[in-house]
PDB file of N, CA, C and O in Angstrom:
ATOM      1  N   UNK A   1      72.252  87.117 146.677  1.00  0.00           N
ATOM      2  CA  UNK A   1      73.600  87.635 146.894  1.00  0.00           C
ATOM      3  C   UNK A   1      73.497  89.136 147.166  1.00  0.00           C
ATOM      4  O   UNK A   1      72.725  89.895 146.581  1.00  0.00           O
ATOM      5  N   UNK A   2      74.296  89.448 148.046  1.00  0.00           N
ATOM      6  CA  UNK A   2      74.256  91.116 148.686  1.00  0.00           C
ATOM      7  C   UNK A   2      74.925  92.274 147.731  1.00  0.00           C
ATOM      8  O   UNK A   2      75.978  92.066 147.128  1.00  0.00           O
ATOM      9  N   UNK A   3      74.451  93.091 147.680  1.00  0.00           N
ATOM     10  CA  UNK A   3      75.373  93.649 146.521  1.00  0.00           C
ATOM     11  C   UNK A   3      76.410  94.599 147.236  1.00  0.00           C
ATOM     12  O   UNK A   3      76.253  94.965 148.401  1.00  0.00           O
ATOM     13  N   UNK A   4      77.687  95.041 146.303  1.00  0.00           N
ATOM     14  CA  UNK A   4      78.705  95.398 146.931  1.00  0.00           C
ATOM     15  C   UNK A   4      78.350  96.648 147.384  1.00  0.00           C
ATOM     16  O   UNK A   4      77.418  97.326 146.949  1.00  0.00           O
ATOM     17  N   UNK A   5      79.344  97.027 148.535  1.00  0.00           N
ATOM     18  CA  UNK A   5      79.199  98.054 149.696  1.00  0.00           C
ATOM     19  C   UNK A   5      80.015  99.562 148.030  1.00  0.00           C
ATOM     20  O   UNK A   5      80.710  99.418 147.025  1.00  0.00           O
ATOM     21  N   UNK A   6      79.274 100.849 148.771  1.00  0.00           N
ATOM     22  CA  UNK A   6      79.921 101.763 148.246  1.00  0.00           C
ATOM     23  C   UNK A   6      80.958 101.784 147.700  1.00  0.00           C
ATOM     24  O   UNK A   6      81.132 101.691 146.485  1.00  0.00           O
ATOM     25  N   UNK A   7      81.935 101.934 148.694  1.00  0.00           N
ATOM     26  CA  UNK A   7      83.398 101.718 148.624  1.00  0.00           C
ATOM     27  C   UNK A   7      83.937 100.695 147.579  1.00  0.00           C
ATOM     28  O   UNK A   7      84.497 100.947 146.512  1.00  0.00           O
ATOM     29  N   UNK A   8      83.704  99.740 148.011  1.00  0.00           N
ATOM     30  CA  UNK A   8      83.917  98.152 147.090  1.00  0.00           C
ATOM     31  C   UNK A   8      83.671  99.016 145.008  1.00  0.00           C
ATOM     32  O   UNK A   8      84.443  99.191 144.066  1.00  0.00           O
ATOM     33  N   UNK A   9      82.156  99.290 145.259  1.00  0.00           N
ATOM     34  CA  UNK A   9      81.762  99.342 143.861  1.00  0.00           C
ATOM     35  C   UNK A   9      82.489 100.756 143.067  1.00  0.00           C
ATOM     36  O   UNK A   9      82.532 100.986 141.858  1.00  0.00           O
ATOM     37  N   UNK A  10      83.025 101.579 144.202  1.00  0.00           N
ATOM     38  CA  UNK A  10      83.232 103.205 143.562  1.00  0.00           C
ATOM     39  C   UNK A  10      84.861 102.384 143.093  1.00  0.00           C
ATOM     40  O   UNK A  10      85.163 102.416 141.900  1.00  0.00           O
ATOM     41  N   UNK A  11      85.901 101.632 144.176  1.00  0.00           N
ATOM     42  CA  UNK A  11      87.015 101.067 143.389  1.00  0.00           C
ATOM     43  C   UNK A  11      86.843 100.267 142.595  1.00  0.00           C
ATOM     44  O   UNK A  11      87.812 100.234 141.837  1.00  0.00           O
ATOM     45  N   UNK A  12      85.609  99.107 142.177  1.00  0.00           N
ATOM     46  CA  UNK A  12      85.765  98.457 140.828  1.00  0.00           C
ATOM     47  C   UNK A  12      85.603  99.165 139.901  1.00  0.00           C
ATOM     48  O   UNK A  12      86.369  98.872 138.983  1.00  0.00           O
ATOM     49  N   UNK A  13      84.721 100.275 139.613  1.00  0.00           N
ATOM     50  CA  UNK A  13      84.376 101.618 138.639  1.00  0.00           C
ATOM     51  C   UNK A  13      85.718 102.124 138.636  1.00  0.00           C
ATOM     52  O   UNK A  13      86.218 102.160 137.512  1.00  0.00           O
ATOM     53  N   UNK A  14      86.571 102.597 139.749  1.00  0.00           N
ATOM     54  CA  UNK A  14      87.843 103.142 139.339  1.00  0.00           C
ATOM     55  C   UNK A  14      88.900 102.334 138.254  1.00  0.00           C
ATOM     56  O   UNK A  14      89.706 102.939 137.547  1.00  0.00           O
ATOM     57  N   UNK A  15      88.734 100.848 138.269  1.00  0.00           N
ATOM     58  CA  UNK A  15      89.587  99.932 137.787  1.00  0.00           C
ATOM     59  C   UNK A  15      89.341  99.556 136.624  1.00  0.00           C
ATOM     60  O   UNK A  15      90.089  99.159 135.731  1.00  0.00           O
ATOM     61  N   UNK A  16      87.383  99.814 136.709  1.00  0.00           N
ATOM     62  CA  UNK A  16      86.828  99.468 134.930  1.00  0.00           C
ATOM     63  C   UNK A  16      87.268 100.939 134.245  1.00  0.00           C
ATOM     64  O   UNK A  16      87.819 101.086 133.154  1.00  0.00           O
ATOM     65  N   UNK A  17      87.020 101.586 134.830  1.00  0.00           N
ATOM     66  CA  UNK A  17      87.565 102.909 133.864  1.00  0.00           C
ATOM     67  C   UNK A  17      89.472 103.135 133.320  1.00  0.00           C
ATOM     68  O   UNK A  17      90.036 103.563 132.313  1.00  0.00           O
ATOM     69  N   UNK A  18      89.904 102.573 134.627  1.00  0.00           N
ATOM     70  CA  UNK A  18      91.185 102.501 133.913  1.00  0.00           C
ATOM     71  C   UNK A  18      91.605 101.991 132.844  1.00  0.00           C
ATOM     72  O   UNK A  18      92.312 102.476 131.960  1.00  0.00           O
ATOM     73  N   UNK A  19      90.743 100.122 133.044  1.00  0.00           N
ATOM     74  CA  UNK A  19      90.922  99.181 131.975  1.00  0.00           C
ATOM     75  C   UNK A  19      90.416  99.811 130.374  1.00  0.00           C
ATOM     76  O   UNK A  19      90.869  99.279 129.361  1.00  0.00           O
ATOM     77  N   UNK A  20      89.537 100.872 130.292  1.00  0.00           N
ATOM     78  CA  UNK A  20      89.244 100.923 128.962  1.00  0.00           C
ATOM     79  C   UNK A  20      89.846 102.309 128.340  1.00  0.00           C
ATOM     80  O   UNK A  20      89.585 102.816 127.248  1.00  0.00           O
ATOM     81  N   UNK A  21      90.618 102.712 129.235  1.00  0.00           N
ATOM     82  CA  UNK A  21      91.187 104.375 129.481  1.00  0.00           C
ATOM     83  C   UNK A  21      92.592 103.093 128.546  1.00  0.00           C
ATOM     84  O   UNK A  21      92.884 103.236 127.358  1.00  0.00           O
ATOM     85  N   UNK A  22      93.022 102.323 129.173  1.00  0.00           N
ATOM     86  CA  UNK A  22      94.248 101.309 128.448  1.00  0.00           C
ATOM     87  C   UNK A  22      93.988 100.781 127.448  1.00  0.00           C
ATOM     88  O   UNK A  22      94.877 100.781 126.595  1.00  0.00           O
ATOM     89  N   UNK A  23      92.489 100.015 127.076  1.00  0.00           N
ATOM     90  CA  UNK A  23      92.334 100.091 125.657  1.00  0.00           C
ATOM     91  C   UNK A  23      91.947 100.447 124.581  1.00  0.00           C
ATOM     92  O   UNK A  23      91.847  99.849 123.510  1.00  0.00           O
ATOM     93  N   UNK A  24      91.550 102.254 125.128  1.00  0.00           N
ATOM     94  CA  UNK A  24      91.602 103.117 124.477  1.00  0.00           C
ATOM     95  C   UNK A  24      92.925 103.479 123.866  1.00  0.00           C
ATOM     96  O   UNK A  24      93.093 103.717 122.669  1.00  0.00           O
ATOM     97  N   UNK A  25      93.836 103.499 124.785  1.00  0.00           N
ATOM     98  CA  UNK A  25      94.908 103.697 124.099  1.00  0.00           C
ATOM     99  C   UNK A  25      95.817 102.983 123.544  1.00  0.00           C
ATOM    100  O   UNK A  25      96.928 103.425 123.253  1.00  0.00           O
ATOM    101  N   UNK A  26      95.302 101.387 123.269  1.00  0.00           N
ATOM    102  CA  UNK A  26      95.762 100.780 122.249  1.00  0.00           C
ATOM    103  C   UNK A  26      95.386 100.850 121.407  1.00  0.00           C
ATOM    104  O   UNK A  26      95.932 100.449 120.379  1.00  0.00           O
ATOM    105  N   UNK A  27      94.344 101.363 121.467  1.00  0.00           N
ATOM    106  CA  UNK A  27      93.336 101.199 119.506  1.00  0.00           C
ATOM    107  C   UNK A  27      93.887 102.529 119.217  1.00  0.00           C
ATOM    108  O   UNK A  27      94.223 102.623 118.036  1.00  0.00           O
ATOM    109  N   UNK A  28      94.068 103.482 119.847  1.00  0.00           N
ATOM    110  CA  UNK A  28      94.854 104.489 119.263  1.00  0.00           C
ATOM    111  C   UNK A  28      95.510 104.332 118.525  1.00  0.00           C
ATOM    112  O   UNK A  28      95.263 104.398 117.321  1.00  0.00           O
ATOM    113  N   UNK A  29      97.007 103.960 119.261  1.00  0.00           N
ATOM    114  CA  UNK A  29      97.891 103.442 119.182  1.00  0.00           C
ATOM    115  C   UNK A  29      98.128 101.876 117.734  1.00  0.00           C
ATOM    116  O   UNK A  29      99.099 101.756 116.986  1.00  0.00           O
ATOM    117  N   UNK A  30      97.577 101.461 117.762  1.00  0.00           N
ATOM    118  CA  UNK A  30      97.314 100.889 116.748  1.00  0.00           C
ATOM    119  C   UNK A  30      96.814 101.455 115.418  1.00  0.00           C
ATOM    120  O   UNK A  30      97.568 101.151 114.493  1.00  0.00           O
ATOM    121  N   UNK A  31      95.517 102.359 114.975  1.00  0.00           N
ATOM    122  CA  UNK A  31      95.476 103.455 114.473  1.00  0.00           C
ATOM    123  C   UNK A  31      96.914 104.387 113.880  1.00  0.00           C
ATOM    124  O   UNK A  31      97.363 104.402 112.734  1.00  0.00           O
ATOM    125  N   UNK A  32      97.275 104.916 114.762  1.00  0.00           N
ATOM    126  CA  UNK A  32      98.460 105.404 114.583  1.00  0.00           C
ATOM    127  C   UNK A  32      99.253 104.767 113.684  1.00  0.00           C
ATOM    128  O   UNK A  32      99.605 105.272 112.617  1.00  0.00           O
ATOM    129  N   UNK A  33      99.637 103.368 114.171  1.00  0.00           N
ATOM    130  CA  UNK A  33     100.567 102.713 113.739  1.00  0.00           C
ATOM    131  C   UNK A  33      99.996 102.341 112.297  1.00  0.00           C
ATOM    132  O   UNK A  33     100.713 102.690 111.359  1.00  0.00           O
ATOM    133  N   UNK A  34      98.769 101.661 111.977  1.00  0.00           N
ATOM    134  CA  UNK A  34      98.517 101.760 110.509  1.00  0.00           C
ATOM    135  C   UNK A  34      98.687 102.950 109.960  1.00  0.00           C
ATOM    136  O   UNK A  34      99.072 102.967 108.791  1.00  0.00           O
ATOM    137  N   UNK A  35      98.536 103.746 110.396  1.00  0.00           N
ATOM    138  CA  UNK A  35      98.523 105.420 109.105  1.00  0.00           C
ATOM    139  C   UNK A  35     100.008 105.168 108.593  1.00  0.00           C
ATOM    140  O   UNK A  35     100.278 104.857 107.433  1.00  0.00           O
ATOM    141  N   UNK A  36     100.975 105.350 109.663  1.00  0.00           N
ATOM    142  CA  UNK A  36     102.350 105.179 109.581  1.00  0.00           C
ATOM    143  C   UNK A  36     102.603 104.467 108.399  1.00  0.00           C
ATOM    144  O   UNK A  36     103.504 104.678 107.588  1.00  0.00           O
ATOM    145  N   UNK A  37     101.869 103.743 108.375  1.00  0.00           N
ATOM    146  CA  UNK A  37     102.597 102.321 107.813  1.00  0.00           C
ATOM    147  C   UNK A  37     102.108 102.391 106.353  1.00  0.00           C
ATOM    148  O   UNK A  37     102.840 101.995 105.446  1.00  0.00           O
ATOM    149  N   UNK A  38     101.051 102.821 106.148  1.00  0.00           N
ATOM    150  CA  UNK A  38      99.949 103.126 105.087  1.00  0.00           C
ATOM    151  C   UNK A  38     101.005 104.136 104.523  1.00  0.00           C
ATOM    152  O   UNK A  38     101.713 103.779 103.582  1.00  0.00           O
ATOM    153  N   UNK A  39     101.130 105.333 105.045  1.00  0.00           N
ATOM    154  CA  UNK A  39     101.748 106.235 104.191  1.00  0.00           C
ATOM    155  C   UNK A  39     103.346 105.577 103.920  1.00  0.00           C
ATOM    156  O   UNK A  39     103.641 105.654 102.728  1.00  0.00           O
ATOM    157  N   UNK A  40     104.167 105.102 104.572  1.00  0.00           N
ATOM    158  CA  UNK A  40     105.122 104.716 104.150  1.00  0.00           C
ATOM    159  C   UNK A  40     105.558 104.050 103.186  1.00  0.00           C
ATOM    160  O   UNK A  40     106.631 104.152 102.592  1.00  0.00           O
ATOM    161  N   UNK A  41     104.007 102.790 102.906  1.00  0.00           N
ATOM    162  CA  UNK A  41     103.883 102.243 102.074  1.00  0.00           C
ATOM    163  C   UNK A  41     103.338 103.004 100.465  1.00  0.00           C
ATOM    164  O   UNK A  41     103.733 102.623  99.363  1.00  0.00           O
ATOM    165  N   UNK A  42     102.457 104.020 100.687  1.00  0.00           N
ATOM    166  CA  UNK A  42     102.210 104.479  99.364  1.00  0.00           C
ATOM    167  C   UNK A  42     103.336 105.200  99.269  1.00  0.00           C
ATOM    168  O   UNK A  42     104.005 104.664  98.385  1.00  0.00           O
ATOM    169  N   UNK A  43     103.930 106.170  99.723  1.00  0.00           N
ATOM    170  CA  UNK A  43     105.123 106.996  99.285  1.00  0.00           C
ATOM    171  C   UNK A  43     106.647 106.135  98.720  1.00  0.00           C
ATOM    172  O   UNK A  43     107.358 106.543  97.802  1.00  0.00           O
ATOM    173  N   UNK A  44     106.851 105.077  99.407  1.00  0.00           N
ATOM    174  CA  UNK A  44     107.552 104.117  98.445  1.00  0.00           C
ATOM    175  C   UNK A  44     106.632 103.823  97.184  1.00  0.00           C
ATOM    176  O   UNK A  44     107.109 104.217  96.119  1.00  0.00           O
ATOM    177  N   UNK A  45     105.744 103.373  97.140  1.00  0.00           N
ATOM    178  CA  UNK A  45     105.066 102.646  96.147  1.00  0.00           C
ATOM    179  C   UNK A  45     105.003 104.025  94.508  1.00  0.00           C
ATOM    180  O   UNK A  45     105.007 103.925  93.281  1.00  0.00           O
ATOM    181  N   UNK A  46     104.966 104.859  95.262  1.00  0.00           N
ATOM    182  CA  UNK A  46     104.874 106.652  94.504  1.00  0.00           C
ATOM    183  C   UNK A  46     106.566 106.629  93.731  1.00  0.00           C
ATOM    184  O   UNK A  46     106.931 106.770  92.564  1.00  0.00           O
ATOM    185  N   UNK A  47     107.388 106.353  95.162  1.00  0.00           N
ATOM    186  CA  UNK A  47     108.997 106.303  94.312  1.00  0.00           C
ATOM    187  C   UNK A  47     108.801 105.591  93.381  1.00  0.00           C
ATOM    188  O   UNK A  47     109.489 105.919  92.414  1.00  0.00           O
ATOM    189  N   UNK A  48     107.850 104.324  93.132  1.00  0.00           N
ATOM    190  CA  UNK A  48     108.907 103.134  92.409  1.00  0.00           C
ATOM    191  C   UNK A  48     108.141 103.811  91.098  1.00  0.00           C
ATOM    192  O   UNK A  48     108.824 103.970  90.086  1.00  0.00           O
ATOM    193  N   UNK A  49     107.010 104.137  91.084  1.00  0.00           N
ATOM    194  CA  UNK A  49     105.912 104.942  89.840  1.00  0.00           C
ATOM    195  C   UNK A  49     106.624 105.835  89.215  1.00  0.00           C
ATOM    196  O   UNK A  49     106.582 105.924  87.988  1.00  0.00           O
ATOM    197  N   UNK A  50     107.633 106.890  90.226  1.00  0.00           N
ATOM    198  CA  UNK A  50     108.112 107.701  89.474  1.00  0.00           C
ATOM    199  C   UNK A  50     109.530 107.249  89.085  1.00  0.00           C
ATOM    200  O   UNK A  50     110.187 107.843  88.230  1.00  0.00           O
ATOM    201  N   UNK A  51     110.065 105.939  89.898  1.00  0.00           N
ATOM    202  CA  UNK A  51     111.520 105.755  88.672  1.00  0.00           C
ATOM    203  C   UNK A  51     111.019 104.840  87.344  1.00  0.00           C
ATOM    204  O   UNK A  51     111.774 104.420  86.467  1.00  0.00           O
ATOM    205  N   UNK A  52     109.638 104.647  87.408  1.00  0.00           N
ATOM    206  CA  UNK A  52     109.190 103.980  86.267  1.00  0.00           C
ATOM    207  C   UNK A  52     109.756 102.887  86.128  1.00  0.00           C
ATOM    208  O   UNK A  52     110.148 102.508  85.024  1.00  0.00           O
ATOM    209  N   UNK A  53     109.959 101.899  87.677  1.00  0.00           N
ATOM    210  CA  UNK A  53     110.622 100.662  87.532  1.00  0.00           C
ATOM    211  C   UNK A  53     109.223  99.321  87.738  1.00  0.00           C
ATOM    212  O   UNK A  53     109.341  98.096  87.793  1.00  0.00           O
ATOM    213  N   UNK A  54     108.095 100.108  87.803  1.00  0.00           N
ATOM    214  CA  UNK A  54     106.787  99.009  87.837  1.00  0.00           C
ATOM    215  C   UNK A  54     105.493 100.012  87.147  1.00  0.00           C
ATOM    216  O   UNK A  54     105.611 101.228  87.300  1.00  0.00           O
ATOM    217  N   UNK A  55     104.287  99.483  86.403  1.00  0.00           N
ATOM    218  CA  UNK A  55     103.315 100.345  86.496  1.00  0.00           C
ATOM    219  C   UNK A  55     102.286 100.238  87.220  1.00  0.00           C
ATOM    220  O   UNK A  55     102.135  99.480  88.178  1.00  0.00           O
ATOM    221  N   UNK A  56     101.597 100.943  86.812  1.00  0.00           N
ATOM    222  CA  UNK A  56     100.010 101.389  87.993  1.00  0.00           C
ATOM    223  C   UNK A  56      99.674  99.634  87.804  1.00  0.00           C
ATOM    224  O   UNK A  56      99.810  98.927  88.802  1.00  0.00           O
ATOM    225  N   UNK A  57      99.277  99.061  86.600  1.00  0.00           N
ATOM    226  CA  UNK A  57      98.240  98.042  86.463  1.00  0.00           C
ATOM    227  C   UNK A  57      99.378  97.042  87.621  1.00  0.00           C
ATOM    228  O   UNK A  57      98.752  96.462  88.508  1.00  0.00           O
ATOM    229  N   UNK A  58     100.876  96.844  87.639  1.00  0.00           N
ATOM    230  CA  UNK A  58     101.354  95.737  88.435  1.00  0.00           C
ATOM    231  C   UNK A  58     101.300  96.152  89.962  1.00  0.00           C
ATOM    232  O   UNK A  58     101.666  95.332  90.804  1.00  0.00           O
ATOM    233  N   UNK A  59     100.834  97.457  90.353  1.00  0.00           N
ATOM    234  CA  UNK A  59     100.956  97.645  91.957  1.00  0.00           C
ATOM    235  C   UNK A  59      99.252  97.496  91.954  1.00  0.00           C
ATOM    236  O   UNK A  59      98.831  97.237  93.082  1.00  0.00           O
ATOM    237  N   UNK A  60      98.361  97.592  91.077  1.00  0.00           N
ATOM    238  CA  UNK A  60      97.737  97.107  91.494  1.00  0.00           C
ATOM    239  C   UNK A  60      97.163  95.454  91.637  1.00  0.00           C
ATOM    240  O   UNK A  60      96.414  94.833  92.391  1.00  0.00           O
ATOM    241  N   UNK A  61      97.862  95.218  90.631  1.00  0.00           N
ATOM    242  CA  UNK A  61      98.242  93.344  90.771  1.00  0.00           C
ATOM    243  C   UNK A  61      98.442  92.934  92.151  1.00  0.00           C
ATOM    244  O   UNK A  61      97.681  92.277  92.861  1.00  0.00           O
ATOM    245  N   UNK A  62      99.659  93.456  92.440  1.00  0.00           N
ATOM    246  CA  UNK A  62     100.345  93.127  93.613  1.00  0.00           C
ATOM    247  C   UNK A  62      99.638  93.228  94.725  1.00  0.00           C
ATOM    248  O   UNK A  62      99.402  92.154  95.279  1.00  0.00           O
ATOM    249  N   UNK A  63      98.949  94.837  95.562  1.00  0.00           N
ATOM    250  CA  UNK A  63      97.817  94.770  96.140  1.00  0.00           C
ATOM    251  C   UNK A  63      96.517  94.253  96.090  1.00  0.00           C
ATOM    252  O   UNK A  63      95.900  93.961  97.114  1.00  0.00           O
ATOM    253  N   UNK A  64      96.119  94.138  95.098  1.00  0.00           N
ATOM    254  CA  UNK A  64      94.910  93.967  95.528  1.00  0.00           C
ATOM    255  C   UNK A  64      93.851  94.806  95.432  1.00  0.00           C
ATOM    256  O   UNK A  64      92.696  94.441  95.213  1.00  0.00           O
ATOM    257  N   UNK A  65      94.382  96.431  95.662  1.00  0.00           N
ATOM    258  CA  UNK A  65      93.750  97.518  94.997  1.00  0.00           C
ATOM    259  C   UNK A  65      93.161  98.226  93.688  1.00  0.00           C
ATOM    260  O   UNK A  65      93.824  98.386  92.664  1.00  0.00           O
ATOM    261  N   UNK A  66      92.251  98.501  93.799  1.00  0.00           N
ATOM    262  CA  UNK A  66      91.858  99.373  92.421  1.00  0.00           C
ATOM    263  C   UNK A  66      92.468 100.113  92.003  1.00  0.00           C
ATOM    264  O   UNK A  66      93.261 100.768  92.679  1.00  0.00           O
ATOM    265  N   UNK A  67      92.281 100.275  90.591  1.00  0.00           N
ATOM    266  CA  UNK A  67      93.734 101.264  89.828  1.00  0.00           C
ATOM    267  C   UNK A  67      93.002 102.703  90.251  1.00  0.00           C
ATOM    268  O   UNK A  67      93.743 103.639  89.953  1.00  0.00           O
ATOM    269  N   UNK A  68      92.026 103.041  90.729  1.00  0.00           N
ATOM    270  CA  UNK A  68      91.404 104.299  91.172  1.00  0.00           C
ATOM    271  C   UNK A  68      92.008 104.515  92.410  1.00  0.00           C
ATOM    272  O   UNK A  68      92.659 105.533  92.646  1.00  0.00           O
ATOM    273  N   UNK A  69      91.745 103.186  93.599  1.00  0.00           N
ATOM    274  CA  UNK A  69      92.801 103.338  94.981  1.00  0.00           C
ATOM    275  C   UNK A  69      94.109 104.069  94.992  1.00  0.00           C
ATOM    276  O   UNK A  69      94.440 105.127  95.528  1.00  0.00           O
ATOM    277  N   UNK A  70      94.860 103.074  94.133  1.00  0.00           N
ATOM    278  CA  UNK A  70      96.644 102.966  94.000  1.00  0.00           C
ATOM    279  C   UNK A  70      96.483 104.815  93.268  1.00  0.00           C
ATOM    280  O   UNK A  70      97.317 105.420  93.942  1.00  0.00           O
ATOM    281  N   UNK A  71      95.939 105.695  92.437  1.00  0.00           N
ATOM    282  CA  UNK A  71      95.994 106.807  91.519  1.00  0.00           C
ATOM    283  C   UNK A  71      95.739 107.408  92.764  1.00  0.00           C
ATOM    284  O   UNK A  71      96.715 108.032  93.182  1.00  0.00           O
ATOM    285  N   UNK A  72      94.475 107.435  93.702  1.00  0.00           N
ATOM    286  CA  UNK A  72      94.371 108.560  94.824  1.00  0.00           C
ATOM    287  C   UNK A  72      95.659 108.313  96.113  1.00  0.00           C
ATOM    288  O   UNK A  72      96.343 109.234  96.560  1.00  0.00           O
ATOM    289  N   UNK A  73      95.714 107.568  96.333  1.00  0.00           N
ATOM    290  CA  UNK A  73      96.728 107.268  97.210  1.00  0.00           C
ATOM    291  C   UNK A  73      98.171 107.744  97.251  1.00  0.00           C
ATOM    292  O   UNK A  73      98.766 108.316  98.165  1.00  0.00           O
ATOM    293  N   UNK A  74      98.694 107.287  95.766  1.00  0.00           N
ATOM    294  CA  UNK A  74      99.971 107.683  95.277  1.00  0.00           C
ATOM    295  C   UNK A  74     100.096 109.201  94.936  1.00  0.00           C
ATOM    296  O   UNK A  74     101.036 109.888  95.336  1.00  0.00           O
ATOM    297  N   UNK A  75      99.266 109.579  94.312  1.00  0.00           N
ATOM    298  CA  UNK A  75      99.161 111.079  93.880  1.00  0.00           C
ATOM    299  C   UNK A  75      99.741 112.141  94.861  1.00  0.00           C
ATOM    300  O   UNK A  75     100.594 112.933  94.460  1.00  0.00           O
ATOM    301  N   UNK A  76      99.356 112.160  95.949  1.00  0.00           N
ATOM    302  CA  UNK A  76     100.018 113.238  96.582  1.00  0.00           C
ATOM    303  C   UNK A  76     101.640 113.226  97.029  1.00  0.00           C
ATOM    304  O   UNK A  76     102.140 114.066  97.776  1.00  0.00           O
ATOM    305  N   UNK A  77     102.342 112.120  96.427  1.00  0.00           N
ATOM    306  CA  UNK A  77     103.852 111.790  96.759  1.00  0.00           C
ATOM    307  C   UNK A  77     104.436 112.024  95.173  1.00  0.00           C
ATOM    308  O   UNK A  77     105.633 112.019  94.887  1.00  0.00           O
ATOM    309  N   UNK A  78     103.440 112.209  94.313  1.00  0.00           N
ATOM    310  CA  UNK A  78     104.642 111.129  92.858  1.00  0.00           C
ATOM    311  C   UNK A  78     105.304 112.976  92.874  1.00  0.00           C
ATOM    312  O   UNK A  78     105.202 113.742  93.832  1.00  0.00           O
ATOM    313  N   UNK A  79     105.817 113.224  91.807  1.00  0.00           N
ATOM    314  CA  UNK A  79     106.640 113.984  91.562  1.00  0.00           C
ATOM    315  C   UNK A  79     106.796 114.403  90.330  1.00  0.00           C
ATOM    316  O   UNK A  79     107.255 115.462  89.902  1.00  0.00           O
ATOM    317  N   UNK A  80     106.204 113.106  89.579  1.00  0.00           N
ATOM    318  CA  UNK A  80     105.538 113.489  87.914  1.00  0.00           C
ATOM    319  C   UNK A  80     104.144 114.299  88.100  1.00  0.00           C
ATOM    320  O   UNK A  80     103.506 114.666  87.114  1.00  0.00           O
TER     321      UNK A  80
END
């Protein structure tokens, strides 16, 4: 099989570079969207610590996390 002419191969290179230039910027974008979501979630989780309506040992029940996780995480929101 002949291999592709200049032209041919310099526009599939233009099209592979686009394609990963696009899912580059979904993994971004995704990225992004966990942090978001991460912090939204500990800074509620920080409110409920400081109205003292759950404790450390049940958020970490609930997650799944280590009571060392849930203490670094929450810490920079609580208010106590």
């Amino acid at each position: 099989m002949a291999q592709p002419d200049k032209d041919t191969r310099a526009a599939a290179t233009d099209r592979v570079a686009e394609l990963k230039k696009v899912r580059d910027q979904a993994h971004a974008d995704a990225e992004n969207a966990k942090a978001t979501a991460d912090e939204a979630m500990w800074k509620a989780i920080a409110a409920e610590l400081d109205a003292k309506t759950v404790l450390q040992r049940d958020v970490v029940e609930a997650t799944g996390f280590s009571r060392d996780h849930v203490l670094r995480r929450t810490k920079p929101h609580r208010k106590n």
